[in-house]
C-alpha positions as CSV (number, residue, x, y, z in Angstrom):
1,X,-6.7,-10.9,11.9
2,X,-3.5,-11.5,14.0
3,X,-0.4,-9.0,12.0
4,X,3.6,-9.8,13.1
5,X,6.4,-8.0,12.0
6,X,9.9,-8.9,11.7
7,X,12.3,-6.8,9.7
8,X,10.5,-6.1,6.3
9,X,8.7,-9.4,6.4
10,X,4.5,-8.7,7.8
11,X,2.3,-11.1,8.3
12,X,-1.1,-11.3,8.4
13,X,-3.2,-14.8,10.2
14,X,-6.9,-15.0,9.9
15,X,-9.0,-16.7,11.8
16,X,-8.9,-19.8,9.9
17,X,-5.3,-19.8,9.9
18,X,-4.5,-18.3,7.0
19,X,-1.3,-16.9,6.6
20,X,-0.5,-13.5,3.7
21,X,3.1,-12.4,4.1
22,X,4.5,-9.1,2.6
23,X,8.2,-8.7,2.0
24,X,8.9,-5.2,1.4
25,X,11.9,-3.2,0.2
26,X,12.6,0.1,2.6
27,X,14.1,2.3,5.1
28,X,13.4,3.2,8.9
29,X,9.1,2.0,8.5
30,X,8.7,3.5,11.8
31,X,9.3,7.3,11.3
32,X,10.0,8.5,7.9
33,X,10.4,5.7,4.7
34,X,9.9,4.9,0.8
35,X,8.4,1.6,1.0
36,X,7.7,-0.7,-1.9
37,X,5.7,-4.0,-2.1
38,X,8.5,-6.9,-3.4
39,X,6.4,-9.9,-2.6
40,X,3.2,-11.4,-1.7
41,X,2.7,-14.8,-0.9
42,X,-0.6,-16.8,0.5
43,X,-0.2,-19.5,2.8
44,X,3.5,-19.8,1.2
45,X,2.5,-19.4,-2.6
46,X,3.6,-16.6,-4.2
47,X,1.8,-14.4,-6.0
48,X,2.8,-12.3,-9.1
49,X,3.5,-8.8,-8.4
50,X,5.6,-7.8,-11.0
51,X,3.0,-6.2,-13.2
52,X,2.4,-4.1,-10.2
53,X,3.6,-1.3,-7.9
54,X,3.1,-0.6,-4.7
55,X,4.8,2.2,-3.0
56,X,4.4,4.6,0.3
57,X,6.5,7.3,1.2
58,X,5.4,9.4,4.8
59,X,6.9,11.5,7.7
60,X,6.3,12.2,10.9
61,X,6.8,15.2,13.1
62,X,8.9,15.4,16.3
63,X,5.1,14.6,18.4
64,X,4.7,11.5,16.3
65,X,2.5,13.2,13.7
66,X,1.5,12.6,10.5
67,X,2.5,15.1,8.3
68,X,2.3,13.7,5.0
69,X,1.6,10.1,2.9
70,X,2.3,9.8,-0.3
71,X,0.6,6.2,-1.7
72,X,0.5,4.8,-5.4
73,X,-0.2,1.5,-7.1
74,X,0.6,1.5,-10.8
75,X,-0.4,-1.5,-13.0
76,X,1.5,-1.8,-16.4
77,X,-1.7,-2.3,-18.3
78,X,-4.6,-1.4,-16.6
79,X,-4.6,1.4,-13.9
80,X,-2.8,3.9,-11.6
81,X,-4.1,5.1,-8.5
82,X,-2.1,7.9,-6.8
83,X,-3.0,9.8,-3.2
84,X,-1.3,12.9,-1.4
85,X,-2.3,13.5,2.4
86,X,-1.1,16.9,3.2
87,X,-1.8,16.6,7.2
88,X,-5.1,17.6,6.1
89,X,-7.1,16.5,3.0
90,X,-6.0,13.6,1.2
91,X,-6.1,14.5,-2.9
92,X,-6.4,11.4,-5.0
93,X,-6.3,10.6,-9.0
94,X,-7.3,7.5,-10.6
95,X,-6.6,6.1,-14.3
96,X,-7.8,3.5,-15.9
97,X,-6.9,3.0,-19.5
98,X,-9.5,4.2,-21.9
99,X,-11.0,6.8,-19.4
100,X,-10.3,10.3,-18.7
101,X,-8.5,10.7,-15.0
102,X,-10.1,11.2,-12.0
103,X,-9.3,13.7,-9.0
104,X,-11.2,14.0,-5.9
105,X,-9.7,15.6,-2.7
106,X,-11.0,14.4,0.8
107,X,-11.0,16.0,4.1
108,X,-8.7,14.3,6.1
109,X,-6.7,11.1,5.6
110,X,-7.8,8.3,2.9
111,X,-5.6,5.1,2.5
112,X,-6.2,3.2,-0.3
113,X,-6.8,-0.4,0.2
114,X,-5.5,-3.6,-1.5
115,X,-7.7,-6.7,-1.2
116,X,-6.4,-10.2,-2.5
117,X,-8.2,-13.2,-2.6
118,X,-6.0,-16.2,-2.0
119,X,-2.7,-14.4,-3.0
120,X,-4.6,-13.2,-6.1
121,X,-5.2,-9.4,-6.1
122,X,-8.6,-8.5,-7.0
């Protein structure tokens, strides 16, 4: 998978040619940000996200290193995922509606992925 970046815009080009394009809404990406998920689109069709949130917040140190990452993805209906990495362990709690929350604490850094499925996110 080939990524480009330009700006806020990030694109992602598969083998096949492909093309998922993230517009997001922040400040300075490279060193210390709030980022937010404002569009997805696949191969130029967008893709609902407003029952969705996606948002990142980190900061790096003076060396260029991590020193914390704050992720969450909230769904108005269904779920909410939230993780805090501490430059150590990562602690994360999951909800879904209808069962008791989960929190589990990692050693060391955990991102949570997003998979989509031709601009669908599954």
């Amino acid at each position: 998978i080939k990524k480009t970046e330009n700006g806020n815009k990030i694109t992602f080009t598969d083998l096949a040619g492909n093309t998922t394009e993230l517009m997001l809404k922040e400040k300075d990406r490279k060193r210390s940000l709030s980022a937010e998920l404002v569009s997805l689109s696949y191969n130029g069709k967008l893709a609902d996200v407003t029952k969705n949130r996606f948002g990142f917040a980190w900061v790096y140190d003076k060396k260029g290193i991590l020193k914390s990452l704050t992720q969450h993805i909230l769904s108005k209906k269904d779920f909410a995922l939230f993780s805090f990495f501490d430059g150590k362990n990562t602690r994360m709690m999951n909800w879904e509606r209808g069962i008791k929350p989960e929190i589990n604490t990692y050693k060391g850094l955990k991102l949570i992925n997003i998979k989509s499925n031709q601009g669908k996110l599954i």
